[in-house]
N, C-alpha and C positions, 0 to 999 in steps of 0.2 A: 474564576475566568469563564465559566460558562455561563449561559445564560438558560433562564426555561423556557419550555417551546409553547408558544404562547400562538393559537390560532387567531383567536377573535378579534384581535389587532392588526393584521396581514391581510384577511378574508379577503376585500380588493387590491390584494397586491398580488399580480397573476405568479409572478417569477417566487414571492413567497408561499404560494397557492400550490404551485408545483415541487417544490421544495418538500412542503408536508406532504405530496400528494406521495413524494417518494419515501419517504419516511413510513408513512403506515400505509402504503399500501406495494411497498416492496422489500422492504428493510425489516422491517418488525415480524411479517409474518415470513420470514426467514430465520427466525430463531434468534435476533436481536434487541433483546430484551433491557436491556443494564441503559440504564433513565442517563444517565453520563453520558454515554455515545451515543445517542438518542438526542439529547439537550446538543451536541456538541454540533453532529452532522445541521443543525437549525441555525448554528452561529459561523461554522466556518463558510463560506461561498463559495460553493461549487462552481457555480459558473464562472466567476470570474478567472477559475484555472484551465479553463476551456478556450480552445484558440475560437476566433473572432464566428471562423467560419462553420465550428460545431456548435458553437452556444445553445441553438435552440434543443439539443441532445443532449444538454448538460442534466437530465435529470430520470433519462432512460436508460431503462434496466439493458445495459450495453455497454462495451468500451467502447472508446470515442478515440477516434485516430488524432496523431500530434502531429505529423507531421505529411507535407506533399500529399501525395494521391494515396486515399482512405484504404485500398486494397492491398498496394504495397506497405504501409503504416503498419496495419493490423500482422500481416505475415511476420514484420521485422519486431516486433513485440511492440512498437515505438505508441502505446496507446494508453491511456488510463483504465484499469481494471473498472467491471461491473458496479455502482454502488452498494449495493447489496456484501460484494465480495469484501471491500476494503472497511466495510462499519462490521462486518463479523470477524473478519484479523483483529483489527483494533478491538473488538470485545475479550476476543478469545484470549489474547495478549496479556491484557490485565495490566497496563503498563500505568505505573507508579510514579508521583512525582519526582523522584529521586533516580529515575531510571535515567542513564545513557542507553543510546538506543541508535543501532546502525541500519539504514534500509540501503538495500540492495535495486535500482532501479528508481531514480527517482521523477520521472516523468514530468508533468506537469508540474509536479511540487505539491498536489495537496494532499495526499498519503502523509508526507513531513510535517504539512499543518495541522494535521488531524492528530499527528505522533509529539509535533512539537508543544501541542497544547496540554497535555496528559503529561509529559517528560520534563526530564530538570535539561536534556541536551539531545538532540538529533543530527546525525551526518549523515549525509544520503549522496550516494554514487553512481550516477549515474556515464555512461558509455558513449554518447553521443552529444559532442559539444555543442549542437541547438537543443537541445533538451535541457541542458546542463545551465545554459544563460534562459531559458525559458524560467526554470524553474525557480531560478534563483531570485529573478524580476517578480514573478508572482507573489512569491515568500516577500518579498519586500513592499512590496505593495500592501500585502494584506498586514502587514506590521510584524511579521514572526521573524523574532531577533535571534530565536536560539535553534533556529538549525544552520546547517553549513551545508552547502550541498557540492561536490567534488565532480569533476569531469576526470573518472577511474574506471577502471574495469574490475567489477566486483566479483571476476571468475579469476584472474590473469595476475591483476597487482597485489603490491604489499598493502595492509592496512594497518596504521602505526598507531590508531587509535584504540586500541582493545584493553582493556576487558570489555565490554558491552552487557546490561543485563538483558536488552531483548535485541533481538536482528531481524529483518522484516523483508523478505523475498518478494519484489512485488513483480510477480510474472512467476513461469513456472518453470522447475528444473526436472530433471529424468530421476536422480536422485539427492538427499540431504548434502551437499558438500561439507564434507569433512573440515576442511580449511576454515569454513567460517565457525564448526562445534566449538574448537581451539581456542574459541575469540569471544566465547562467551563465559564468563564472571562465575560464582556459584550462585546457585539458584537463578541464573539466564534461562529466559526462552526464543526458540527461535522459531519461525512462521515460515512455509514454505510449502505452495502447490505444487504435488510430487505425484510422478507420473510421466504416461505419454497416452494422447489425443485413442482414444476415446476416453479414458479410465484414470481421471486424476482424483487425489485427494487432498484436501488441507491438511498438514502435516505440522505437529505443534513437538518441539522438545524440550526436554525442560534437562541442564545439568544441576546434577547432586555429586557432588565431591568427582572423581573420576567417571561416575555411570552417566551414561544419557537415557532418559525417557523417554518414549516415545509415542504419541496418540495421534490417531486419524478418523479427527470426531466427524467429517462430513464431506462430501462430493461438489465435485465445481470442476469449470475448466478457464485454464488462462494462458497468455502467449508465453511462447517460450522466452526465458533469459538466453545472450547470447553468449556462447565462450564455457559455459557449465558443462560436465562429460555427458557425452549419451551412450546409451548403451549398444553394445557393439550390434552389428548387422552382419549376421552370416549369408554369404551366399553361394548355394549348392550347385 
């Protein structure tokens, strides 16, 4: 399914041009190395997940707001994570053709295209029913038959779809929710920026029969998920 990242054939094709430009010179020298997600970020199209009127920021080291006015967007998480952030999930993931695979916030939709091409099946849930028909629209456009993406609240509702070998948090919570550990298969990993603003980290878990692993191989920051607990606020 993937293709190799072929420059010399692109060279005037400026939107191909910028493509690579984000590839090696934002993505790679971020620790994402694995030629797969590398080859893959060259085949799926970024841009065409970008509403009309971010397009030309489809390829900056930035989230890119989805919806109404870019300020409120960003605050309400409503936005596509950093390039750089979402090709180091997907490396770090190590997701398997065999893998069912639930993301938490599916925005735009190309997080699930990135997921859906690596995976034997994706369900992605997102909160906000224009996101939720955005998403869906884009995934179909771009031909990806095997994700499903749900207008759900992935703090709040039931999810009848479990086991999952991997779950993919796209946005960030205060801490790991418990609820979704529960929901992962043996030998599942789960992805999730964990923290609060200044000081978050990628947070990877991996279950082994009843124990959970846990590794926080590297720093980032990204919108809050909404409905996830935060941590209480005393006031003296």
């Amino acid at each position: 399914m993937n293709m190799p990242l072929n420059t010399s054939a692109n060279i005037n094709d400026p939107i191909a041009q910028a493509r690579f430009n984000m590839i090696e010179q934002q993505i790679r020298p971020w620790d994402v190395l694995d030629s797969d997600v590398l080859d893959l970020l060259a085949v799926v199209r970024r841009e065409e997940f970008v509403p009309q009127a971010y397009r030309g920021m489809a390829f900056m080291d930035m989230e890119i707001p989805l919806l109404g006015n870019a300020e409120e967007a960003l605050r309400q998480g409503h936005c596509m994570l950093a390039p750089k952030i979402e090709a180091r999930l997907l490396q770090d993931l190590q997701v398997q053709p065999t893998d069912r695979v639930l993301e938490i916030g599916a925005g735009s939709g190309y997080m699930a295209a990135l997921l859906a091409h690596r995976a034997e099946r994706v369900v992605s849930l997102e909160i906000v029913p224009e996101l939720a028909q955005m998403a869906r629209e884009n995934l179909r456009r771009a031909g990806i038959q095997n994700a499903d993406v749900r207008q759900a609240d992935g703090a709040l509702d039931a999810i009848p779809d479990g086991p999952f070998d991997v779950i993919v948090l796209s946005g960030s919570v205060a801490e790991v929710p418990q609820a979704l550990l529960a929901l992962l298969r043996e030998g599942g990993r789960l992805a999730a920026i964990v923290g609060t603003d200044p000081v978050m980290r990628a947070t990877f878990v991996r279950r082994t029969g009843e124990r959970f692993e846990t590794t926080q191989p590297w720093d980032t920051l990204a919108p809050r998920l909404v409905n996830f607990p935060e941590p209480s606020r005393f006031t003296f």
